[in-house]
N, C-alpha and C positions, 0 to 999 in steps of 0.2 A: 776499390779492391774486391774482386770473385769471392765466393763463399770458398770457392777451392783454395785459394791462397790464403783466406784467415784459417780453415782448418786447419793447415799443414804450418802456418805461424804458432797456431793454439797447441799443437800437437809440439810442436817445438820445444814453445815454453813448459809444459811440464814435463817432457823430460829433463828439461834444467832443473825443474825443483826436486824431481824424485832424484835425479844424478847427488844434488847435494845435499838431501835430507839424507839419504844412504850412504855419505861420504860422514856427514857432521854425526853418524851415528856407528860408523864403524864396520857399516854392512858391504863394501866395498868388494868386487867379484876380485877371486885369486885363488892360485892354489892352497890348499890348506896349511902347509909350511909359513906363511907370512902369515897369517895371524894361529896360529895354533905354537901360542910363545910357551904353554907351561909345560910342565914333565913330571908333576905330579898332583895328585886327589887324595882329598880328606873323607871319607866317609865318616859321617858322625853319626851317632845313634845316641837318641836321651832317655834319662829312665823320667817318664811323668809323674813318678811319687814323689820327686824333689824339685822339678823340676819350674815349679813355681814359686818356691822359696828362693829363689834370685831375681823375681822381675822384682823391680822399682815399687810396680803395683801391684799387688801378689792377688788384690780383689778381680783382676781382667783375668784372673785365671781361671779353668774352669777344664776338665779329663771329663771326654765323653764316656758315656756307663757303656759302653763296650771294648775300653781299652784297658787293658791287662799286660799286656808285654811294651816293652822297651818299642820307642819310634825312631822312626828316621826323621832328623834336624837336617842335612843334606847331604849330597857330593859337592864337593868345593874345589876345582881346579886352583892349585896357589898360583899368588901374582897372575891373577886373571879376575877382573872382575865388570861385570856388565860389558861385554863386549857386542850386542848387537840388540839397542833398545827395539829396531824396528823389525824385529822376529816376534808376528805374534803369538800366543796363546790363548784357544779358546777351552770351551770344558768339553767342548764335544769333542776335540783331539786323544782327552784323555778317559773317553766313555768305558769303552772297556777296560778300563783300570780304575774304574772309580772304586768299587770296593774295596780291592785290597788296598789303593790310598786311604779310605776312611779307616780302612783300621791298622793301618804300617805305617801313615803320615797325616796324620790328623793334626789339624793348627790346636793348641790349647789355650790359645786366650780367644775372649770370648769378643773382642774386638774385628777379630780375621776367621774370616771362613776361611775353610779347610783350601777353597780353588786358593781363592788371595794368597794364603800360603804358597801353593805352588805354583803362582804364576811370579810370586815376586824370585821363588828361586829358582826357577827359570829363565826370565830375566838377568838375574844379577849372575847364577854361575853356569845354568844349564846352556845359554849361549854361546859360554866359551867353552865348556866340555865338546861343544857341539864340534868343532873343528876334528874331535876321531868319528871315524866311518860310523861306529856301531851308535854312537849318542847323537846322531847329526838331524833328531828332531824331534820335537817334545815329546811323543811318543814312545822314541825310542831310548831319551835319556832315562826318563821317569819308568821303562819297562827294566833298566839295567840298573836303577838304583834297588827295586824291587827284590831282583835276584841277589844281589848283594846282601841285602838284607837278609834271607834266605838264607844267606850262606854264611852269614856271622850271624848265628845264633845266640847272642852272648849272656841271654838269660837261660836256657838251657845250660851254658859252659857251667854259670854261678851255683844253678839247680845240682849238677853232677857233683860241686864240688861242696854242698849242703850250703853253701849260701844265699841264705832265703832270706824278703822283706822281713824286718821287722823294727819295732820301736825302743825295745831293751838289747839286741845281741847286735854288739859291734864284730868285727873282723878285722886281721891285721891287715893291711896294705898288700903284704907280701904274699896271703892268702888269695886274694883279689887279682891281683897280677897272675900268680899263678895257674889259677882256674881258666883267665879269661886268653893266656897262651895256649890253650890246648884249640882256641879257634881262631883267634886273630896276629896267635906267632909273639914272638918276644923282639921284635922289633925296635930300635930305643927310639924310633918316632910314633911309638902309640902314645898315646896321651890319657890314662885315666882322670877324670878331672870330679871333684869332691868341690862341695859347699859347706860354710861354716855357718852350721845353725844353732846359735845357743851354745856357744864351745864344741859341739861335735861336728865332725866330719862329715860330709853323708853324699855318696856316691852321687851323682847326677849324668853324667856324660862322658862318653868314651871314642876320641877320632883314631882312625885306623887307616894308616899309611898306603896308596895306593900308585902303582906306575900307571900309564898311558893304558897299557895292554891290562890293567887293570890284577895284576900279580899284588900279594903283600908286600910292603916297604917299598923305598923308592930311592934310588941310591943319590937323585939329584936334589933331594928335601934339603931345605935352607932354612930361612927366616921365613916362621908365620906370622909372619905381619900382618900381611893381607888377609888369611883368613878373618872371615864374622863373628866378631865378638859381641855376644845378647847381651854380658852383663860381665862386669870386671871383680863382682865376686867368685866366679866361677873358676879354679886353679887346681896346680896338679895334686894330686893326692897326695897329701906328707907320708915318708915312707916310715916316720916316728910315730904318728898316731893311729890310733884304733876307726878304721871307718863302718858305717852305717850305711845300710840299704833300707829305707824308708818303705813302706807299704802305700801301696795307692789308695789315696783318701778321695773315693769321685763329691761325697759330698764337703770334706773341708781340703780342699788340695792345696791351697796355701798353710794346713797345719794341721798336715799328716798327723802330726806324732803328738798334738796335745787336745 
């Protein structure tokens, strides 16, 4: 056999394997309608003063000493998850956004770099976000979670409405709700979500209802099922008890408040 016939046999055979590594992995070419199945996104945002009093191991936790405001945990298209492992992510995609990720999306366990962080969520939701025009590459997911962020300021909301960190003054529920509808709307798909430390309450996390076209609420929101659950103490705020906003504790962040 000619060297010209085994090249063109060789050339053959990998496009067989890349045809079915791209097939077994979801990345299959089409218009964005076939796989762009969901119709709505979670924007979550956590506050770090609490947000270690729910890992399993609250020692891997650790709040870099320039973090002060509330982070972004993700954007989470529902019923969508990992949709195309072989899209990759490097760090040099996201160069110029590295600072504002270090201090808008910084990983706080001390196990995962801050990239690790956003490449696994990019991986797991930023692929299938990917299917609309404006998120359709790591760049540009990670540049519109940014503004997002921006745009629900929900620790200014809490500031406006005197709701400040601390380790003795709780707030009622409804106090909390209230403040935080002058930015993120009163939607019944927001989700304030409180942790039970020691019998109190204490705010940690807040997702906020997003359409395609990326508008508040989303009128096809179902079962979140499929949304990322870090840890199963984490639940909605009771609207009977008194909640707590924790202070950021960078050197005991597993125990803020004792």
């Amino acid at each position: 056999m000619n060297r010209v016939n085994m090249s063109g046999l060789l050339m053959v055979a990998l496009l067989t394997v890349l045809t079915l590594t791209l097939e077994s992995d979801h990345c299959t070419a089409g218009p964005p309608e076939k796989f762009c199945t969901w119709q709505c996104l979670k924007l979550t945002l956590q506050w770090p003063g609490s947000f270690c009093l729910g890992l399993k191991n609250s020692s891997q936790c650790r709040i870099p000493p320039n973090i002060q405001n509330w982070t972004i945990h993700g954007l989470w298209p529902l019923k969508a998850h990992t949709c195309c492992r072989c899209w990759p992510i490097f760090h040099s995609d996201l160069k110029e956004l590295d600072p504002e990720l270090s201090q808008l999306w910084p990983s706080l366990l001390k196990t995962h770099s801050s990239f690790l962080f956003w490449k696994d969520e990019w991986i797991k939701h930023g692929s299938c976000a990917a299917c609309v025009e404006g998120m359709n590459s790591p760049l540009r997911y990670f540049q519109i979670c940014l503004k997002l962020r921006e745009r629900f300021d929900i620790e200014r909301a809490l500031e406006d409405a005197g709701i400040k960190p601390s380790c003795n003054q709780s707030y009622q529920s409804d106090e909390v709700k209230h403040a935080l509808a002058r930015v993120i709307g009163d939607d019944p798909g927001v989700q304030i979500q409180c942790i039970n430390e020691k019998g109190r309450e204490v705010l940690v996390q807040v997702k906020i209802p997003l359409s395609q076209n990326l508008t508040l609420g989303c009128l096809h929101e179902e079962d979140q099922g499929t949304e990322p659950q870090p840890t199963l103490l984490w639940h909605p705020c009771p609207h009977d008890s008194p909640v707590f906003y924790f202070p950021i504790n960078h050197d005991r962040p597993h125990q803020p408040c004792d």
